[in-house]
C-alpha positions as CSV (number, residue, x, y, z in Angstrom):
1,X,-34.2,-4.8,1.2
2,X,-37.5,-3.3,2.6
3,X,-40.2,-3.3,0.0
4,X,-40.9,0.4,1.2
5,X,-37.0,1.3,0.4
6,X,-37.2,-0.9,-2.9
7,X,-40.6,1.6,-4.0
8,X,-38.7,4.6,-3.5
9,X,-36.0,3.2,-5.3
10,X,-38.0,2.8,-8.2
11,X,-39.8,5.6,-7.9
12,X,-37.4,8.0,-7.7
13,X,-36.2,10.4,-10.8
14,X,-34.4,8.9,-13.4
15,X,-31.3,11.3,-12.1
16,X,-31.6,10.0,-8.7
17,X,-31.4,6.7,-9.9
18,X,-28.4,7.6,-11.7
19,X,-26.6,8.8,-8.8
20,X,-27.8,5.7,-6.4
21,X,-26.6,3.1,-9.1
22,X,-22.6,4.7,-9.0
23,X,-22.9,4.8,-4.7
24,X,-24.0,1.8,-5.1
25,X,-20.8,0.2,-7.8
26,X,-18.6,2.6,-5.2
27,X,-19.5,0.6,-2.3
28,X,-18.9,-2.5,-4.4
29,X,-15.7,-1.4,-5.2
30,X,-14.6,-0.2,-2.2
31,X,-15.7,-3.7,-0.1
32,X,-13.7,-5.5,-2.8
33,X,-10.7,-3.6,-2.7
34,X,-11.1,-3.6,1.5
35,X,-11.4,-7.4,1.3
36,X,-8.6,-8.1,-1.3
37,X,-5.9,-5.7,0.7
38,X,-7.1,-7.1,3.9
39,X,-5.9,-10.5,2.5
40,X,-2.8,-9.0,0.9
41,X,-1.1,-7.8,4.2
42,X,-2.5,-10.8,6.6
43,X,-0.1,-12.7,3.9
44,X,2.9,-10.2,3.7
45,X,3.3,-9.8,7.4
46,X,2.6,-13.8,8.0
47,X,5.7,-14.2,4.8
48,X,7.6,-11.2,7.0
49,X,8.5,-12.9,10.0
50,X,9.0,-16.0,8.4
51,X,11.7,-14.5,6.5
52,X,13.0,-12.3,9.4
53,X,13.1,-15.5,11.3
54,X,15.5,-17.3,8.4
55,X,17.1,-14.1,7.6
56,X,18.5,-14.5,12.2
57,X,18.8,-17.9,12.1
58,X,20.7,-18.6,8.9
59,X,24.2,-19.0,9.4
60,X,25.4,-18.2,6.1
61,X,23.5,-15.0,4.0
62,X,25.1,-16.5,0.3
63,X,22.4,-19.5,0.5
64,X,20.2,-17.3,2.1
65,X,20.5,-15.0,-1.4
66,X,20.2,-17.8,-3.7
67,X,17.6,-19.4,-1.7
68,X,15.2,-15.8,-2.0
69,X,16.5,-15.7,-5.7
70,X,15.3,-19.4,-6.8
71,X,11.6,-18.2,-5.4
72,X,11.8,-14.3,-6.7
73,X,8.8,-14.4,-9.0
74,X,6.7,-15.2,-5.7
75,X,9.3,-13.2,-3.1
76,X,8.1,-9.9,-1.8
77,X,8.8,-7.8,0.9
78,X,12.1,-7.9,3.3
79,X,13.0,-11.0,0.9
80,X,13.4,-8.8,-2.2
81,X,14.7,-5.7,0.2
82,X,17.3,-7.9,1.5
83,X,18.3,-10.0,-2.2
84,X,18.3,-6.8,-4.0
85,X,21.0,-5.2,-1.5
86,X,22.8,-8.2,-1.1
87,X,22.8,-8.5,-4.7
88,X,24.5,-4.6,-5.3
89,X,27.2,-5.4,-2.6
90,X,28.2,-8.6,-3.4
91,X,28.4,-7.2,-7.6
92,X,30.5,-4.2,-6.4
93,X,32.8,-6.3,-4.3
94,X,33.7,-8.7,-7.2
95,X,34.4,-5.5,-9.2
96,X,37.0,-5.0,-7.2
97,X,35.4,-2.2,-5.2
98,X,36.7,-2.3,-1.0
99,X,35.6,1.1,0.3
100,X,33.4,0.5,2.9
101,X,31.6,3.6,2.0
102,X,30.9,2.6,-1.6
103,X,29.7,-0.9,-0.7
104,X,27.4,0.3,2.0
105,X,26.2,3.1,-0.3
106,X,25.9,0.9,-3.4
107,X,23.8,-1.9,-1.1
108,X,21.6,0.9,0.5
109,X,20.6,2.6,-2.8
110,X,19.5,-1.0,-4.4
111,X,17.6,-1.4,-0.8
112,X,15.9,2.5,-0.9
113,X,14.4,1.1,-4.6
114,X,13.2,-2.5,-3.3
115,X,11.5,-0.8,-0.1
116,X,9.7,2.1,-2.7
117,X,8.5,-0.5,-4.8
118,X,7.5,-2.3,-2.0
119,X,5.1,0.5,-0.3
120,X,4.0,1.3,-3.7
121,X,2.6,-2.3,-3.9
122,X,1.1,-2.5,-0.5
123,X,-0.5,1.4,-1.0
124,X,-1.9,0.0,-4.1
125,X,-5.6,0.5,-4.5
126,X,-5.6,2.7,-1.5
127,X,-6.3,5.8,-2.7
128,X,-9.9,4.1,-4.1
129,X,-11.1,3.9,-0.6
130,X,-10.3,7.3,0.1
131,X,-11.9,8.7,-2.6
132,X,-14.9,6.7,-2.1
133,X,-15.2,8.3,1.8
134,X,-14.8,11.3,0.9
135,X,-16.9,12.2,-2.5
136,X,-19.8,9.7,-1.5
137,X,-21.1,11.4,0.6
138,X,-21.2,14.8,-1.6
139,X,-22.7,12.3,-4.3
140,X,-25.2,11.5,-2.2
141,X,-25.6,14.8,-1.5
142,X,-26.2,15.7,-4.8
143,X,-29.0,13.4,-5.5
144,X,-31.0,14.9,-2.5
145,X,-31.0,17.9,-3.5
146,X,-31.7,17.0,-7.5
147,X,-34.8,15.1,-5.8
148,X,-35.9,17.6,-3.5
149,X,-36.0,20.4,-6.5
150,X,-37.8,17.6,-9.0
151,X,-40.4,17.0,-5.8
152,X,-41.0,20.8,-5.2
153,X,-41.2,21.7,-9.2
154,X,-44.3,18.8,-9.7
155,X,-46.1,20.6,-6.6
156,X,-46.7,23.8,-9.0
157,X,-49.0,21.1,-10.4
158,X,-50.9,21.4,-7.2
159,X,-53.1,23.2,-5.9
160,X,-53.6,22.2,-1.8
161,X,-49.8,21.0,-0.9
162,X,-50.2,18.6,1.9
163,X,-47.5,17.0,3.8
164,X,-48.8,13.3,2.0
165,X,-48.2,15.1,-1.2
166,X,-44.4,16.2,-0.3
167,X,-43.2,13.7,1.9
168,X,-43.0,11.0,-1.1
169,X,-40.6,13.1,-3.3
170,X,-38.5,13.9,-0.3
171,X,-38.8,10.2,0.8
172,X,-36.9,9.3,-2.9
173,X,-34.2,12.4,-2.5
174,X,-33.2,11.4,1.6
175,X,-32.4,7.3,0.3
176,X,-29.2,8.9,-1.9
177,X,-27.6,10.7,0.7
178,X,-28.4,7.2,2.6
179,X,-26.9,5.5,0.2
180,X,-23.7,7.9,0.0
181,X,-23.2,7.3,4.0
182,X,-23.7,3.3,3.3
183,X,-21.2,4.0,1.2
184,X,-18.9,6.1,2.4
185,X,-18.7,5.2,6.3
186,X,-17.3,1.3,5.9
187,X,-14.4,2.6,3.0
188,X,-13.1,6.1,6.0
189,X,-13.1,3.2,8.1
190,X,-11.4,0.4,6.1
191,X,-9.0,3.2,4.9
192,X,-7.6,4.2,8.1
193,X,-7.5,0.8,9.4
194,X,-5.6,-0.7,6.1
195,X,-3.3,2.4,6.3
196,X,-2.4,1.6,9.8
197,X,-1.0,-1.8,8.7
198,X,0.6,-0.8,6.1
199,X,2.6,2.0,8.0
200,X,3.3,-0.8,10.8
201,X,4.4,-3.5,8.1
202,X,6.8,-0.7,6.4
203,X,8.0,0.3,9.8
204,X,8.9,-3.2,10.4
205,X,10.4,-3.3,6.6
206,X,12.8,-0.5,7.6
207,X,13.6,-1.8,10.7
208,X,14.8,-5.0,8.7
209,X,17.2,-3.0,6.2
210,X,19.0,-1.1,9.2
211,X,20.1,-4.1,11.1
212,X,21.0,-6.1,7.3
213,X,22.6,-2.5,7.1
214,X,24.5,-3.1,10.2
215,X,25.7,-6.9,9.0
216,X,26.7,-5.4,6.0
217,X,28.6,-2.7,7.5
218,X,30.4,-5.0,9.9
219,X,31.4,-6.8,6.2
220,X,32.8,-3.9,4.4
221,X,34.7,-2.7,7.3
222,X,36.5,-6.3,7.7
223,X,36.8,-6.7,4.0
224,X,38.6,-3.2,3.7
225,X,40.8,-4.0,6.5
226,X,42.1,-6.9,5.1
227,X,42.6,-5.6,1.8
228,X,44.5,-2.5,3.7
229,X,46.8,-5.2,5.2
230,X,47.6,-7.1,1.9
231,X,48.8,-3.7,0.5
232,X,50.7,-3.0,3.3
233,X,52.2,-6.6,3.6
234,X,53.5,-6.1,0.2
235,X,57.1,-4.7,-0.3
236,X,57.4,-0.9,-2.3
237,X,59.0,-0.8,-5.6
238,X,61.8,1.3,-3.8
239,X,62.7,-1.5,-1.5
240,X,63.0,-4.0,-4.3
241,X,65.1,-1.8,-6.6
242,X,67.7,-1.2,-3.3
243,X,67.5,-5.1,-3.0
């Protein structure tokens, strides 16, 4: 940092200061959480297609299930959407259930609660970035204006103002709203850009769950079919009385 920069640090009112040292453990905070998120979805939409790839190529979804449920503590994203759904339908069909209606609603329910927890773990820490864009700069803000009024009140003190006299206290009052735009500008712009992936990664998340949605469907329908034909393959109690 410029020595110059460093003076009017020190210099500046003990209020000032105040407000420069919490822009300054914003700005920390919001490169850390920037950094760490940045990570975070660079993994989940690498793991993504790697599971959307096994999820099309595997030829039976039962290992498939039990493969995602060995690893669970470390699954996430369309692995736990899809294990959690298969999960519900294959519980309700061994409780006897063959609606196709009931499955499909029973394995889209369990699917709607994996994808919310889901987005609630990739919008994690999200909100930090925003708040830091927007109330930096009004911190800033603030310690400008709490330096410009300290620097006019110790001119009563004297008696020929000169610009050498005032420029100093509003040198010290200009570096916080610096500070708040240092702040600010890199977490608007890490926020819109981590949003944007996010949105995109649950897009491709929901994608995922209709065409599982349409496997599934094509299951129920073939499992209620030939359930109906069982029943109907079976003779009436009328017919056997008469025989």
């Amino acid at each position: 940092m410029d020595s110059g920069i460093l003076d009017l640090i020190l210099m500046a009112s003990p209020v000032v200061q105040i407000v420069m040292l919490i822009l300054a453990v914003m700005s920390i905070a919001a490169w850390t959480v920037a950094i760490a998120k940045s990570y975070q979805l660079k993994k989940s939409v690498q793991t993504a297609r790697n599971f959307e790839n096994d999820f099309w190529e595997a030829q039976d979804l039962t290992n498939l299930y039990y493969k995602v449920e060995a690893t669970r503590d470390t699954s996430e994203g369309m692995a736990v959407i899809f294990a959690d759904g298969f999960k519900e339908f294959m519980r309700l069909q061994k409780q006897g259930v063959t609606n196709s209606n009931d499955l499909l609603a029973g394995a889209q329910r369990a699917m709607k609660i994996a994808f919310s927890r889901q987005a609630d773990e990739l919008e994690l820490r999200l909100p930090l970035l925003a708040t830091v864009g927007s109330s930096a700069p009004y911190i800033g803000l603030f310690g400008t204006v709490w330096g410009v009024m300290h620097a006019f009140q110790s001119l009563g003190d004297v008696q020929n103002a000169t610009l050498s006299t005032v420029a100093p206290g509003i040198s010290e009052a200009l570096i916080a709203t610096a500070i708040g735009l240092f702040a600010a500008i890199p977490a608007v712009i890490a926020y819109n850009r981590l949003s944007t992936k996010v949105d995109r990664l649950l897009g491709d998340y929901e994608n995922f769950a209709e065409g599982f949605m349409s496997i599934l469907q094509r299951q129920a329908h073939h499992l209620q079919a030939g359930t109906k034909k069982e029943t109907e393959s079976q003779p009436s109690v009328h017919n056997v009385s008469e025989a």
